[in-house]
MARMI-916746 format. One record per residue (C-alpha): chain; x, y, z. Coordinates in pm, whole numbers. Each point is the difference from the previous one (the first is absolute). Example, Ala and Ser with C-alpha at 12.3 -4.5 7.8 and 13.67 -1.06 7.14 Angstrom:
<rec roza="A" u="1230" v="-450" w="780"/>
<rec roza="A" u="137" v="344" w="-66"/>
This chain:
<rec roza="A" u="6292" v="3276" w="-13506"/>
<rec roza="A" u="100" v="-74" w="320"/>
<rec roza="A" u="74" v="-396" w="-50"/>
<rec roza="A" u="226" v="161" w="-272"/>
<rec roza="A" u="241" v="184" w="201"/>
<rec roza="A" u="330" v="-141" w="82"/>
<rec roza="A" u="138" v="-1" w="368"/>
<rec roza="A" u="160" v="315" w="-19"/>
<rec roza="A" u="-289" v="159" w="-205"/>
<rec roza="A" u="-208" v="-78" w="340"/>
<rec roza="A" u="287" v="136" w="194"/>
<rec roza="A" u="16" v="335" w="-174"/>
<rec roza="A" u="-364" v="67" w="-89"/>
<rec roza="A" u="-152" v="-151" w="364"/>
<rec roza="A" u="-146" v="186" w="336"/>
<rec roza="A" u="375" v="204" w="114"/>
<rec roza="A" u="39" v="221" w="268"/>
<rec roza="A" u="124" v="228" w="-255"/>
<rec roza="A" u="-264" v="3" w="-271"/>
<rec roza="A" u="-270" v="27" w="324"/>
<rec roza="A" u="175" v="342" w="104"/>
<rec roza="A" u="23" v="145" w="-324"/>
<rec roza="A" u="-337" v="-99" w="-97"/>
<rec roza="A" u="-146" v="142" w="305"/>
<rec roza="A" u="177" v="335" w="-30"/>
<rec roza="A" u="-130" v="41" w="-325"/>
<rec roza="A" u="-351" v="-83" w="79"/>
<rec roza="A" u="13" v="159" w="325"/>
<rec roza="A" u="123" v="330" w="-231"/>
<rec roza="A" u="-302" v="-64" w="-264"/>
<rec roza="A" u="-300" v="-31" w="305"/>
<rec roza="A" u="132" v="255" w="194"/>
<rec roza="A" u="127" v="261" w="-214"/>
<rec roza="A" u="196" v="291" w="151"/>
<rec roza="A" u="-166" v="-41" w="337"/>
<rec roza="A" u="194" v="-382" w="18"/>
<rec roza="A" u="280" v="16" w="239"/>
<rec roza="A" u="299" v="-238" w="-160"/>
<rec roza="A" u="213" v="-91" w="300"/>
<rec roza="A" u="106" v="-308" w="-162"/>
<rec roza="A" u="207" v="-28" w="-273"/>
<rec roza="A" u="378" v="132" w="-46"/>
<rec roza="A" u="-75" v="247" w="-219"/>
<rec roza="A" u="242" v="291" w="75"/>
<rec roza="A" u="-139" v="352" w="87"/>
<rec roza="A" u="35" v="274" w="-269"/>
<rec roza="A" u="285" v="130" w="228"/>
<rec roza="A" u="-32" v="358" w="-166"/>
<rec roza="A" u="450" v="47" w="-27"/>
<rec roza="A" u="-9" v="-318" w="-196"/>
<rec roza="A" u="-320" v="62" w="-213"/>
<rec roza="A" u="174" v="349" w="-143"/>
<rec roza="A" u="307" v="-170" w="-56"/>
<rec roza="A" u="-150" v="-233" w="-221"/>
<rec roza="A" u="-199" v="250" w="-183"/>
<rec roza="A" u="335" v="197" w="-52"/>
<rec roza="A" u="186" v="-326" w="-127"/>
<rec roza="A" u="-284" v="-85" w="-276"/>
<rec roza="A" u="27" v="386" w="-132"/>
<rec roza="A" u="354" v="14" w="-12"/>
<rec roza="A" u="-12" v="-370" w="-177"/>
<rec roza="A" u="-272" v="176" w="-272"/>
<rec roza="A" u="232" v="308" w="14"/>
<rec roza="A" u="287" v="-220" w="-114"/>
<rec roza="A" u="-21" v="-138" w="-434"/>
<rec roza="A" u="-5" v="-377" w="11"/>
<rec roza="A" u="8" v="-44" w="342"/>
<rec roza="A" u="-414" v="-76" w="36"/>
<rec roza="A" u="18" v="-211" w="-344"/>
<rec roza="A" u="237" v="-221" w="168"/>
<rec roza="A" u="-136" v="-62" w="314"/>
<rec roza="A" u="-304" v="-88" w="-153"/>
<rec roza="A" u="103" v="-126" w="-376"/>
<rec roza="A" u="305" v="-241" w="79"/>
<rec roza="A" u="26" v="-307" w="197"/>
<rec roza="A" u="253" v="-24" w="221"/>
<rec roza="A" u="201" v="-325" w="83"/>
<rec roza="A" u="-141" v="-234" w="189"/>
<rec roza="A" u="231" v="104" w="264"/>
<rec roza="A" u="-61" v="316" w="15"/>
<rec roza="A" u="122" v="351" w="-103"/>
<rec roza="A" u="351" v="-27" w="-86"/>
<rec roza="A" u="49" v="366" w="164"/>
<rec roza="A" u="-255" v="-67" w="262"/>
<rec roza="A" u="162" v="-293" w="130"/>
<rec roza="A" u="359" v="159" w="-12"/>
<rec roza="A" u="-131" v="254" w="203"/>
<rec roza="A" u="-226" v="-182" w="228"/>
<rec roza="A" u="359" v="-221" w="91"/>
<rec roza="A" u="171" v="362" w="82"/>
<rec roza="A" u="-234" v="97" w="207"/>
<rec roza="A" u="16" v="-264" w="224"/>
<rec roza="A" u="353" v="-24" w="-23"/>
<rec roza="A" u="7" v="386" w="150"/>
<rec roza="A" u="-308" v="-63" w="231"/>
<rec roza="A" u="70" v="-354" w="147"/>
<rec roza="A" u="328" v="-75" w="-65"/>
<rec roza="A" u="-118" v="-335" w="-239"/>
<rec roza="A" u="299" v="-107" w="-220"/>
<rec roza="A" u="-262" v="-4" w="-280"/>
<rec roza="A" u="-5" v="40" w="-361"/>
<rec roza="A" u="-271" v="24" w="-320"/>
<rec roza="A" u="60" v="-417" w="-2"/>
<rec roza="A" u="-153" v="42" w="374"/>
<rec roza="A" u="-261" v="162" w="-111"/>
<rec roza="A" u="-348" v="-108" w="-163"/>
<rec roza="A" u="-330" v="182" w="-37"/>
<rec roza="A" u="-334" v="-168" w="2"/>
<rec roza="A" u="-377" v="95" w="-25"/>
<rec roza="A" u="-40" v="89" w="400"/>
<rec roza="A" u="186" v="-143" w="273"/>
<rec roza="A" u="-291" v="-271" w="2"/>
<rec roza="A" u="116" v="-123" w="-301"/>
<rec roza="A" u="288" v="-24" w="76"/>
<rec roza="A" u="-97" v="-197" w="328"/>
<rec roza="A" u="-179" v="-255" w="-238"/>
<rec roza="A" u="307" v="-72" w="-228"/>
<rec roza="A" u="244" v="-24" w="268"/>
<rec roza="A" u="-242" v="-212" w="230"/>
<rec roza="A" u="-63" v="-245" w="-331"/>
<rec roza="A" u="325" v="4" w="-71"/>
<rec roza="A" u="81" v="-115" w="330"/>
<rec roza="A" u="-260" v="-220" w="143"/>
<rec roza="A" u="-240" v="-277" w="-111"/>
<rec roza="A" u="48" v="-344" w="-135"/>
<rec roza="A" u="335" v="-88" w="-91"/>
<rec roza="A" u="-33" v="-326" w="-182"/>
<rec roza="A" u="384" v="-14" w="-98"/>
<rec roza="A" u="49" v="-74" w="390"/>
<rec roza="A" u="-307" v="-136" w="74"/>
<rec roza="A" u="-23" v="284" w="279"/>
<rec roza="A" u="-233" v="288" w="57"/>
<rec roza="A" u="105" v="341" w="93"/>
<rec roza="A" u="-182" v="279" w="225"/>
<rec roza="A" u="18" v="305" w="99"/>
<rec roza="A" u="69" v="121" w="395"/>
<rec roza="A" u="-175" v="290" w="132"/>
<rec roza="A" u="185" v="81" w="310"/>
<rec roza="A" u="-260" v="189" w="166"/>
<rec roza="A" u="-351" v="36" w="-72"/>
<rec roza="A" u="-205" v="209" w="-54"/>
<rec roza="A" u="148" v="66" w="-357"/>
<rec roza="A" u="-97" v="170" w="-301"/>
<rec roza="A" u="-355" v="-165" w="-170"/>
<rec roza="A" u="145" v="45" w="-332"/>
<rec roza="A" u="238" v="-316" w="13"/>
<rec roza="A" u="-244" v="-273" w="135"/>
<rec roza="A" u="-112" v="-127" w="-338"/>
<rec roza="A" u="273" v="77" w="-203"/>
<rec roza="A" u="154" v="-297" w="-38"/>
<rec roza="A" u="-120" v="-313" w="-188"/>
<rec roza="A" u="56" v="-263" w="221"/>
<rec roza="A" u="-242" v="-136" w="291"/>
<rec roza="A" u="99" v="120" w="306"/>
<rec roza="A" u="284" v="215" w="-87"/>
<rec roza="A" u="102" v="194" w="316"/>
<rec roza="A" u="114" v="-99" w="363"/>
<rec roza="A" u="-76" v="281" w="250"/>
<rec roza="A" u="126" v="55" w="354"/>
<rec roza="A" u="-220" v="135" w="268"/>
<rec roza="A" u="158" v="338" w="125"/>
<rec roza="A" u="127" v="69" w="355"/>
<rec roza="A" u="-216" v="276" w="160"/>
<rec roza="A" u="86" v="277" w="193"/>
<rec roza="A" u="-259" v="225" w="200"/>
<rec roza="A" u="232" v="314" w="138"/>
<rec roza="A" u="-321" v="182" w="106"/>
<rec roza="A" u="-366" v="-27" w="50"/>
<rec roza="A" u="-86" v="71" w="-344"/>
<rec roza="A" u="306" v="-79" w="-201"/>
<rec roza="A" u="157" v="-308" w="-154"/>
<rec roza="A" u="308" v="-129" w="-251"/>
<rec roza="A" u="109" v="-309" w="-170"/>
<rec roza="A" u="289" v="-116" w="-5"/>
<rec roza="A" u="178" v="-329" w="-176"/>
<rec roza="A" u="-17" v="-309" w="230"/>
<rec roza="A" u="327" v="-98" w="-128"/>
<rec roza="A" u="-28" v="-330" w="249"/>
<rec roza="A" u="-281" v="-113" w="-186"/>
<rec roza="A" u="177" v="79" w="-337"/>
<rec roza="A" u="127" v="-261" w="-222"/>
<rec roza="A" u="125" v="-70" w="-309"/>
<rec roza="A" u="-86" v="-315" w="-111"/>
<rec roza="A" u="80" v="-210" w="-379"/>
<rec roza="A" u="-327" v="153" w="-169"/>
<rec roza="A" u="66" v="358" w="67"/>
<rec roza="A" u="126" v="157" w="-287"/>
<rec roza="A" u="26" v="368" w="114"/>
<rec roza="A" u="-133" v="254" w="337"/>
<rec roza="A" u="-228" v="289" w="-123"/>
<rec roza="A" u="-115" v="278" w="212"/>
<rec roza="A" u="-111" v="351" w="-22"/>
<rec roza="A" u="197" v="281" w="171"/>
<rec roza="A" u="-221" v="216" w="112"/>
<rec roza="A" u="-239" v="-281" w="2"/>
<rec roza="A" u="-352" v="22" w="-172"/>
<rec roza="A" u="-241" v="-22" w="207"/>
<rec roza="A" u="153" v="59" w="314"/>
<rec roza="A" u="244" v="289" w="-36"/>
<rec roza="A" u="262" v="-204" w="213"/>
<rec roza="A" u="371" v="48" w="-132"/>
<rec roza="A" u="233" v="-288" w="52"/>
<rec roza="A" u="279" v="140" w="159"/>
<rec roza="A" u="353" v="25" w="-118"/>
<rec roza="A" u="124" v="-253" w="213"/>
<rec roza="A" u="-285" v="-266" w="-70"/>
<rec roza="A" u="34" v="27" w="-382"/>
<rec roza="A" u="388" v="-19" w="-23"/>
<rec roza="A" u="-79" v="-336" w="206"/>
<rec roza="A" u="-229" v="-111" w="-237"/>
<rec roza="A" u="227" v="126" w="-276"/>
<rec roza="A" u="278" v="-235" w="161"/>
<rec roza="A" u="-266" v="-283" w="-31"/>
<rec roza="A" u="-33" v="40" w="-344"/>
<rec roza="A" u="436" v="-35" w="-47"/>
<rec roza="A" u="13" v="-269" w="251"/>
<rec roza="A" u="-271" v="-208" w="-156"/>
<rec roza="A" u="74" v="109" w="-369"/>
<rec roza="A" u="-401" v="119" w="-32"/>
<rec roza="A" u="-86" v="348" w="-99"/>
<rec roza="A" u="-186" v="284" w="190"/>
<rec roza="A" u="-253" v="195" w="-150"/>
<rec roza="A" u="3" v="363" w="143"/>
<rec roza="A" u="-314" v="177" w="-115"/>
<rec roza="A" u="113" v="398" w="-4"/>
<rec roza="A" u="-342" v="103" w="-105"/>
<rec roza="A" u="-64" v="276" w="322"/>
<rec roza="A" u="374" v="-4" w="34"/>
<rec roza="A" u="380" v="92" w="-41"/>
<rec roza="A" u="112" v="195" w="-172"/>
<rec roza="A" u="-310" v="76" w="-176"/>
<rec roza="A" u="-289" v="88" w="100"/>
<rec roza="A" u="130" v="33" w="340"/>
<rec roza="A" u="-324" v="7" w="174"/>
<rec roza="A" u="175" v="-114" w="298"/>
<rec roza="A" u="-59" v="128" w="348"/>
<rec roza="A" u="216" v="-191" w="189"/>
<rec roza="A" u="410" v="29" w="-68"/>
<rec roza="A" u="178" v="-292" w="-200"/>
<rec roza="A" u="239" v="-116" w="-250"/>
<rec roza="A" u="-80" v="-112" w="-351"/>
<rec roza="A" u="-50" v="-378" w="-53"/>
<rec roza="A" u="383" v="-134" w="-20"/>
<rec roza="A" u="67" v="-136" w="-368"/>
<rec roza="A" u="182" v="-302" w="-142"/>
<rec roza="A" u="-40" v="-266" w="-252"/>
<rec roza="A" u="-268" v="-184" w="265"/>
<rec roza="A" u="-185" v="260" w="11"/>
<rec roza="A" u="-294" v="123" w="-257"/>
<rec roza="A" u="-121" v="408" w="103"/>
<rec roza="A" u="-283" v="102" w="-176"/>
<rec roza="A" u="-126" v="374" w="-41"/>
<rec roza="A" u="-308" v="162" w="-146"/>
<rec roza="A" u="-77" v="354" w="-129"/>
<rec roza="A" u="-344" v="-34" w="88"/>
<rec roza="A" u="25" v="176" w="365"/>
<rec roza="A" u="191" v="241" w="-169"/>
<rec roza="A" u="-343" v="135" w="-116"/>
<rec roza="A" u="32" v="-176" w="-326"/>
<rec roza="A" u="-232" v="-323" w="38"/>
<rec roza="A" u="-164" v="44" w="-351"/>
<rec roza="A" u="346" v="-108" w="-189"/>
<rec roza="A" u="16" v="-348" w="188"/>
<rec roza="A" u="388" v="27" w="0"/>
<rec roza="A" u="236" v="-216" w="265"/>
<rec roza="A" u="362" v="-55" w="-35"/>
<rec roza="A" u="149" v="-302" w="133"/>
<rec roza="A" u="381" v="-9" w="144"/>
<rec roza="A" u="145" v="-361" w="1"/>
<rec roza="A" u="276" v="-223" w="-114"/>
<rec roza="A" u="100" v="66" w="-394"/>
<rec roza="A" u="-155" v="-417" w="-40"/>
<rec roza="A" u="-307" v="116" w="157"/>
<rec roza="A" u="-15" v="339" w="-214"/>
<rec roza="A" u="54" v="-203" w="-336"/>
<rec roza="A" u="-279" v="-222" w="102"/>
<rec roza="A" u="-259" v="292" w="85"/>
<rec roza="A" u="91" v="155" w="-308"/>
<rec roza="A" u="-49" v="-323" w="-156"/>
<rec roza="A" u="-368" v="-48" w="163"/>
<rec roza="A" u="-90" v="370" w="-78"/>
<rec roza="A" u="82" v="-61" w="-390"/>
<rec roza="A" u="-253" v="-309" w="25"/>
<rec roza="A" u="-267" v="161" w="156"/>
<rec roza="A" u="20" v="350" w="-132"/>
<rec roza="A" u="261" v="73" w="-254"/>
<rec roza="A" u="106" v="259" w="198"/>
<rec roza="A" u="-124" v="255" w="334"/>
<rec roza="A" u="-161" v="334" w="-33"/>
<rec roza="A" u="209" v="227" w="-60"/>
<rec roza="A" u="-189" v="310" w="145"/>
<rec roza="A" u="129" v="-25" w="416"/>
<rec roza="A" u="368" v="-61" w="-153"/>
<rec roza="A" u="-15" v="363" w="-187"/>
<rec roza="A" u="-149" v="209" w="262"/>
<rec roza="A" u="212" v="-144" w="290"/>
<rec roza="A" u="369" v="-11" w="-227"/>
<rec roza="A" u="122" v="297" w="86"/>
<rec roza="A" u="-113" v="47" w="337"/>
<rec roza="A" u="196" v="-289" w="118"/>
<rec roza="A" u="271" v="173" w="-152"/>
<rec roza="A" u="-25" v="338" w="99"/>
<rec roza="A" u="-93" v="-83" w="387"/>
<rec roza="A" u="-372" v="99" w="-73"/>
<rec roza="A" u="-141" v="-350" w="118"/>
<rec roza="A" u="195" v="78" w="369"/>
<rec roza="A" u="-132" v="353" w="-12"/>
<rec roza="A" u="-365" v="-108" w="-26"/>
<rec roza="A" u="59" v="-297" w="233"/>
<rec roza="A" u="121" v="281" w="232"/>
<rec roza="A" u="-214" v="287" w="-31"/>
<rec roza="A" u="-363" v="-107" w="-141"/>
<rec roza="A" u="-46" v="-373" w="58"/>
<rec roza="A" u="145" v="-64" w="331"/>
<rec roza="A" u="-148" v="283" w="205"/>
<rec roza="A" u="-337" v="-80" w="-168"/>
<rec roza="A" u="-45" v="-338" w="113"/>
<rec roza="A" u="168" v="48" w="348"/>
<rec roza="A" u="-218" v="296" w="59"/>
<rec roza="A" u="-349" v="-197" w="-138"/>
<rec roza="A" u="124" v="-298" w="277"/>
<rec roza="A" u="55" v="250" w="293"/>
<rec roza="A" u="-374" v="116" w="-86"/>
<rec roza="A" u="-158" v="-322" w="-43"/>
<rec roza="A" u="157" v="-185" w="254"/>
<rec roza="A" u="-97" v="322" w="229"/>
<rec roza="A" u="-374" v="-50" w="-115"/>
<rec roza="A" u="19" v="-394" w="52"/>
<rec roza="A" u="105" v="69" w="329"/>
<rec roza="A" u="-225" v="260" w="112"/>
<rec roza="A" u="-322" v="-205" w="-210"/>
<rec roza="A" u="41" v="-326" w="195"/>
<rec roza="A" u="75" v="129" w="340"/>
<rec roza="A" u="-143" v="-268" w="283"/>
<rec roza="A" u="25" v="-298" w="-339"/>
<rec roza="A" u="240" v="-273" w="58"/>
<rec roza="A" u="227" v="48" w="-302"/>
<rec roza="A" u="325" v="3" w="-100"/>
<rec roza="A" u="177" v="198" w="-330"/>
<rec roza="A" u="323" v="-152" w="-156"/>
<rec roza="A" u="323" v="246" w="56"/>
<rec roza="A" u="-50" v="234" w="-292"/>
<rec roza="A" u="394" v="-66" w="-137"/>
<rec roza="A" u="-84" v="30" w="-357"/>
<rec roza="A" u="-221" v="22" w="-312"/>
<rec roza="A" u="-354" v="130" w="14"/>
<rec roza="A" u="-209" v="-227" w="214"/>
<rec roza="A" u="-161" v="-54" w="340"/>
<rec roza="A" u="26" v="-299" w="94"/>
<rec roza="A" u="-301" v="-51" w="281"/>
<rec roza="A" u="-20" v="-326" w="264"/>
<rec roza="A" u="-303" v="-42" w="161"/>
<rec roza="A" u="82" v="-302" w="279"/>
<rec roza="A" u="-323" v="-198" w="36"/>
<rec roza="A" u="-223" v="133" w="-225"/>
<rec roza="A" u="-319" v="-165" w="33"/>
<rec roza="A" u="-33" v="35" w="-410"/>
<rec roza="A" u="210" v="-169" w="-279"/>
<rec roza="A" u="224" v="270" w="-211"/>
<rec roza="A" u="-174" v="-37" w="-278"/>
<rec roza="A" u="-359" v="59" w="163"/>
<rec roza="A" u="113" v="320" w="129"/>
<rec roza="A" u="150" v="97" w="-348"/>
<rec roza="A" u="-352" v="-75" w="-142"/>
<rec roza="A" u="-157" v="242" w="258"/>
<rec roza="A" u="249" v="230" w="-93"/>
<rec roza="A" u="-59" v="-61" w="-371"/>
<rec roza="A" u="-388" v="46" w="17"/>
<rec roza="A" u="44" v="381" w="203"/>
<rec roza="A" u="271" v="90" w="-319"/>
<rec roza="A" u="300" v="-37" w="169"/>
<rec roza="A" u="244" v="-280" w="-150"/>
<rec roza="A" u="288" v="-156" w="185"/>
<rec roza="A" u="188" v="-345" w="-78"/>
<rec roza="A" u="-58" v="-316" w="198"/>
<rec roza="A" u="303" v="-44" w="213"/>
<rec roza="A" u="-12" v="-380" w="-29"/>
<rec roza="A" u="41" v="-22" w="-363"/>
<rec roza="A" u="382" v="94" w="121"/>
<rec roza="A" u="56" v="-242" w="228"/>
<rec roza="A" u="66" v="-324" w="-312"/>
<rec roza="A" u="265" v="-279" w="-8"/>
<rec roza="A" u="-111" v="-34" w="369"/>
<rec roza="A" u="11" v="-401" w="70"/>
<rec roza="A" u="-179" v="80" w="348"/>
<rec roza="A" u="-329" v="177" w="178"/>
<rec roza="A" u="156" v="338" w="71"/>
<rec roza="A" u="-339" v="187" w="170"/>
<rec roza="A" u="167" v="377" w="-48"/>
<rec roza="A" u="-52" v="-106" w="-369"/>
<rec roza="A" u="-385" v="106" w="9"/>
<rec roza="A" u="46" v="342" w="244"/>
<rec roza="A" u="183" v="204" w="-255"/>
<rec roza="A" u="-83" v="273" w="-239"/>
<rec roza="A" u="201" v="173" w="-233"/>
<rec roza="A" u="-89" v="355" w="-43"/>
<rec roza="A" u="145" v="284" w="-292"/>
<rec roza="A" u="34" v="336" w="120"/>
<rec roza="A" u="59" v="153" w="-331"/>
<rec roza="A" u="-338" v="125" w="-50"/>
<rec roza="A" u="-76" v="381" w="35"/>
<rec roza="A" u="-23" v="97" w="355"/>
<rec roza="A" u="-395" v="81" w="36"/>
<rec roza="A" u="-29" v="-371" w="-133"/>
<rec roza="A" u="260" v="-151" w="213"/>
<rec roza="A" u="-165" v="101" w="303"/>
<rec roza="A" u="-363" v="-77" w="-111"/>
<rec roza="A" u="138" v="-338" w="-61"/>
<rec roza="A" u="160" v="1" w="306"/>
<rec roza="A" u="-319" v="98" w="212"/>
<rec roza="A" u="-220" v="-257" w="-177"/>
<rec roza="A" u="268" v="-284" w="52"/>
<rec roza="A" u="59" v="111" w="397"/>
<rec roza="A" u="-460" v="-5" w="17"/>
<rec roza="A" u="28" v="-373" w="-169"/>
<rec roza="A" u="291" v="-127" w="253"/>
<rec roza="A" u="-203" v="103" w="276"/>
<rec roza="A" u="-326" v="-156" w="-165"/>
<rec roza="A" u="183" v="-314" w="8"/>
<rec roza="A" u="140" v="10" w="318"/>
<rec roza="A" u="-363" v="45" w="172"/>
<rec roza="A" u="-170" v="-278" w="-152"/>
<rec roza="A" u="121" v="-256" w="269"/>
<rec roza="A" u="-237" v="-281" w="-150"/>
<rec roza="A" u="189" v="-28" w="-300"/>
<rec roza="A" u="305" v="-134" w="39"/>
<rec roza="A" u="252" v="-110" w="-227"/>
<rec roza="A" u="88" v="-386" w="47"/>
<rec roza="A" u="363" v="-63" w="134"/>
C-alpha cells in the first residue's frame, strides 16, 4: 500500500507530532485506566458553571417542538447557520468593536479545520507563478496542531523568540521583531494568543505591529483566539482583542467553552476569504455540525457566553494556575528550572536549562510512571537553525482533578531530579 500513496497521502497519514500526542493519550488512558494522570492534551476541564449550562441548553432545546429535529435532521449551509452567523457578527460587533457582518462570518468543523483550509488556501505550490508560498510563525513555540497541516514540503518559516528571565525561576517570549521578515514566499503570519504550549500572550503593542506588517506587505495574519478574546477569556494577564481588518483572518473555537465534543470553530475574515471557506467546507463536508451552533445561538445573544467567560471559566482556570504553579514551585525547590509567565490558556510551560536528558527521554520516564506530558520540541518547527532550548521544554495541562494534578506533579518533580543526578549521562551539545 504504501508505494501507492500519493505525496500528500504520505503527508497526512505519516509519523506527526499530532497523531503521536493523540495516540499516546489514548493509550496512555487504555493502560492506565483511572489511575493515568493526563497532563497532556488540551482537553478542557469539566469547569462545573459551564457543564450545567450545557445540560440546561440541551433540555430547553428537547423542551422546545422542532428545535432537536433540526439541529440534528437538517443540514445547514456550508457556511454556517444563517441565524448563528448573524449573531455570531453582533456579538463581536458589541464585544470588540469589529465592523463585521454574517458575510464575515464562516463556521467550520473546529478551529483546526479551519487552520487547514485557510493554510491550503494560502500556502504551497503555486504553479501559475512558478512561486511557493509559506507560512511565518513569528515566535515559536506554537501550537502542534498546525505543523503538518499543510501539503507542501517545508511549509512554515519560524523565528527564534527573544527571551526574557525577570526572576530566578521565571521566563517570557517575546517577538524578535529584528529578526522578523517578510520575505516573497510568505503568504500570511499565524500565531496563537494565548499561545499553546507556552501560555505567553503577545502583547497589544507587538500584535498591532505585526498587524501593520500584514497592511504594509499586503500578507494576512492569522490570530488564533482559541484561549482568547472575547471568548473563552481564559486570560490572566490584561489586553485588547486582536485588531481586525481585511488582512487579518481571527479564528475562534467553542471547544474551551466546555464544548469540545461538537468540533465547531468560526472563522472571521475578508467576505473573498469567507466565500472561499464556505466553498472548501461544501467540498469536504456538505455542510458543519450543526449541534455547537444551537446550543451557543442564543447565548451570544443574550450576553450568556460573557457571563460564563466571567463567572465559571475564568476564575476556574486562574485559580487551577495559582495552585499548580504554587505546587511546581514548592516541588522543585533547589532544581534549576524555569516556568513560562502564566498569561493565558491552561498550560505550564516548564524550562529546564541544561538538562542532561533529551525532552522526549524525560517524557518517556514520565510516560512509563502514568503521568503524560507533551514533548516541548515538537513546538519548536519551521526552525532553519540548532536552537538548544528546543529539547528542555515540557508542556504540562493542569486541567486534571486536583488529587491527580499534584500526583503528577510529585512524580514529574522525583524524575527531574533523577535526571539531574545522573552526571554520566549527558546529553550531547
Amino acid at each position: 500500500m504504501k508505494s501507492t500513496l500519493s505525496d500528500n497521502g504520505r503527508r497526512l497519514s505519516g509519523p506527526t507530532g499530532i497523531h503521536q500526542l493523540m495516540h499516546d493519550l489514548g493509550a496512555a488512558l487504555e493502560s492506565g485506566g483511572p489511575d493515568a494522570v493526563m497532563m497532556g492534551g488540551g482537553n478542557p476541564a469539566h469547569v462545573p458553571g459551564a457543564d450545567a449550562l450545557w445540560r440546561g441548553r440541551m433540555q430547553e432545546i428537547l423542551a422546545e417542538p422542532g428545535t432537536f429535529e433540526t439541529m440534528l435532521g437538517d443540514y445547514d449551509g456550508p457556511q454556517g447557520r444563517r441565524r448563528f452567523i448573524e449573531t455570531f457578527a453582533a456579538f463581536l460587533r458589541r464585544t470588540c468593536g469589529y465592523e463585521v457582518g454574517p458575510e464575515n462570518i464562516a463556521v467550520t468543523s473546529s478551529s483546526q479545520t479551519a487552520c487547514f483550509l485557510l493554510f491550503n488556501l494560502l500556502a504551497g505550490e503555486d504553479h501559475a507563478s512558478h512561486t511557493r508560498r509559506r507560512v511565518l510563525l513569528p515566535l515559536v513555540p506554537e501550537y502542534i496542531g498546525y505543523s503538518d497541516q499543510i501539503l507542501a514540503e517545508n511549509p512554515f518559516r519560524a523565528v527564534k523568540p527573544r527571551i526574557d528571565t525577570p526572576t530566578a525561576h521565571r521566563f517570557k517570549y517575546h517577538i524578535d521583531f529584528d529578526a522578523l521578515t517578510l520575505t516573497d514566499d510568505i503568504a500570511a503570519l499565524c500565531l496563537s494568543r494565548p499561545t499553546n504550549p507556552s501560555a505567553n500572550v503577545v502583547g497589544d503593542d507587538e500584535l498591532a505591529r505585526l498587524a501593520d506588517l500584514a497592511v504594509e506587505h499586503d500578507r494576512l495574519l492569522i490570530v488564533d483566539n482559541a484561549y482568547g478574546l472575547p471568548f473563552p477569556g481564559i486570560l490572566f494577564t490584561p489586553v485588547r482583542p486582536a485588531p481586525w481588518n481585511a488582512n487579518v483572518v481571527l479564528t475562534f473555537s467553542l471547544s474551551k467553552l466546555g464544548l469540545p465534543g461538537t468540533r465547531t470553530g468560526v472563522v472571521v475574515a475578508a467576505p473573498e476569504i469567507i466565500h472561499r471557506l464556505a466553498s472548501a467546507n461544501a467540498v469536504l463536508a456538505l455542510a458543519n455540525g450543526s449541534v455547537g451552533q444551537a446550543i451557543t445561538e442564543p447565548l451570544f445573544a443574550n450576553g450568556g457566553i460573557e457571563r460564563l467567560c466571567a463567572e465559571h471559566i475564568g476564575p476556574f482556570y486562574r485559580e487551577r494556575c495559582r495552585t499548580a504553579l504554587q505546587w511546581m514551585d514548592e516541588l522543585l525547590e533547589g532544581v534549576d528550572y524555569r516556568v513560562h509567565e502564566p498569561e493565558g490558556a491552561f498550560f505550564l510551560w516548564l524550562w529546564l536549562p541544561g538538562l542532561p536528558i533529551s525532552d522526549r527521554e524525560l517524557y518517556l520516564r514520565l510516560k512509563a510512571r502514568g503521568v503524560v506530558v507533551v514533548p516541548g520540541s515538537y513546538f519548536f518547527y519551521g526552525l532553519e537553525e540548532e536552537f538548544p532550548h528546543r529539547d528542555e521544554c515540557l508542556r504540562i495541562s493542569y486541567g486534571q482533578p486536583l488529587e491527580k494534578l499534584r500526583r503528577g506533579f510529585e512524580i514529574l518533580a522525583d524524575e527531574i531530579r533523577r535526571a539531574r543526578s545522573e552526571t554520566g549521562h549527558r546529553r550531547a551539545p
